[in-house]
C-alpha positions as semicolon CSV with decimal commas, in nm:
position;residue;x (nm);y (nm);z (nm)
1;X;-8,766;4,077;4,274
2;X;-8,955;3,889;4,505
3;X;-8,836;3,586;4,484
4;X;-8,543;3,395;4,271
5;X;-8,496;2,986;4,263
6;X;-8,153;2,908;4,063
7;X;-8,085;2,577;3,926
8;X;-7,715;2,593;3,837
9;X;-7,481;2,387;3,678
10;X;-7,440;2,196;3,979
11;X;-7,050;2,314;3,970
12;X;-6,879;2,494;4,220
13;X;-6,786;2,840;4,046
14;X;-7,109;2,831;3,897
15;X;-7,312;2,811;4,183
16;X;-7,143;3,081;4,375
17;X;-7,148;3,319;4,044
18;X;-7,520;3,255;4,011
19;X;-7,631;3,309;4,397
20;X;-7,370;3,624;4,369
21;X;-7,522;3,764;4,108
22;X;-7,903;3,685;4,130
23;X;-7,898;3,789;4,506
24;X;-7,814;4,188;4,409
25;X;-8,184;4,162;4,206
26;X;-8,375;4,028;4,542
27;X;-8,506;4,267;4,749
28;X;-8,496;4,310;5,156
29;X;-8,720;4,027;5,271
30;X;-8,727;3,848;4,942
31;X;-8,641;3,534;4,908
32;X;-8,330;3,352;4,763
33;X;-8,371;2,980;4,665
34;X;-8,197;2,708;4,475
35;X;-8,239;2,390;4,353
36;X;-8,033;2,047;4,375
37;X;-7,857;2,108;4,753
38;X;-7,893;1,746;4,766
39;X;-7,954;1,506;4,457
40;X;-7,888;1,090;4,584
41;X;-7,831;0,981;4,206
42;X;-7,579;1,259;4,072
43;X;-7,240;1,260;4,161
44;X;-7,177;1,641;4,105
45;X;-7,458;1,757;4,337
46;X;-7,195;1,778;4,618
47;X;-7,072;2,124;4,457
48;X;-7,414;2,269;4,466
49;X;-7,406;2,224;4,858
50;X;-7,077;2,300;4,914
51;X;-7,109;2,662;4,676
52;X;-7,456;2,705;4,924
53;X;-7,309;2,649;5,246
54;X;-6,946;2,873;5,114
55;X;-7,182;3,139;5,065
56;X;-7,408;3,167;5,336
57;X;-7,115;3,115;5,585
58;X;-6,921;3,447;5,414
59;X;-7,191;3,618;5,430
60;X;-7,321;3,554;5,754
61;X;-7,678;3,417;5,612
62;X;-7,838;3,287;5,950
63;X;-8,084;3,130;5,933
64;X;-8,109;2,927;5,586
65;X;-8,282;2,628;5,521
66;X;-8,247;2,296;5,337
67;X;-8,674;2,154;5,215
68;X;-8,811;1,804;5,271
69;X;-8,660;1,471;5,408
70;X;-8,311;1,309;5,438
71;X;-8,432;1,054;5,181
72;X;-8,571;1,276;4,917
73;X;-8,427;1,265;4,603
74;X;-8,403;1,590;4,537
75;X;-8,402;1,861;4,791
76;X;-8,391;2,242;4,796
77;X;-8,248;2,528;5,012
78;X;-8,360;2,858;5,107
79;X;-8,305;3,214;5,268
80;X;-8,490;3,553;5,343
81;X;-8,254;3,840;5,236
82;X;-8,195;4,021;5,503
């Protein structure tokens, strides 16, 4: 694949299983992407980050990338397999 943007369950365990497993199907300079890294009306949304930023620091993902403004609602975050 090309490209993959996951929208978890916005838990945790979940998010880590889903980046895990979805990032074996995306190819060298594909990109992996994800939905809900930051979400101002749901609580839960802090798992999301936290599962993005676990991963990428174990696996030494420099760089990655969080889309739009502070005060979005919603954003999104980002990375070129390497």
């Amino acid at each position: 694949m090309d490209f993959v943007y996951l929208d978890t369950e916005r838990d945790l365990a979940s998010t880590l299983v889903d980046i895990s497993e979805w990032v074996k199907k995306v190819r060298v300079g594909g990109i992996i992407a994800g939905h809900d890294y930051f979400r101002y009306h749901a609580k839960n949304n802090v798992y999301t980050r936290q599962g993005v930023i676990a991963y990428a620091r174990t696996n030494h993902i420099t760089p990655w990338f969080v889309t739009g403004r502070v005060t979005d609602r919603v954003r999104s975050w980002f990375w070129v397999k390497a």
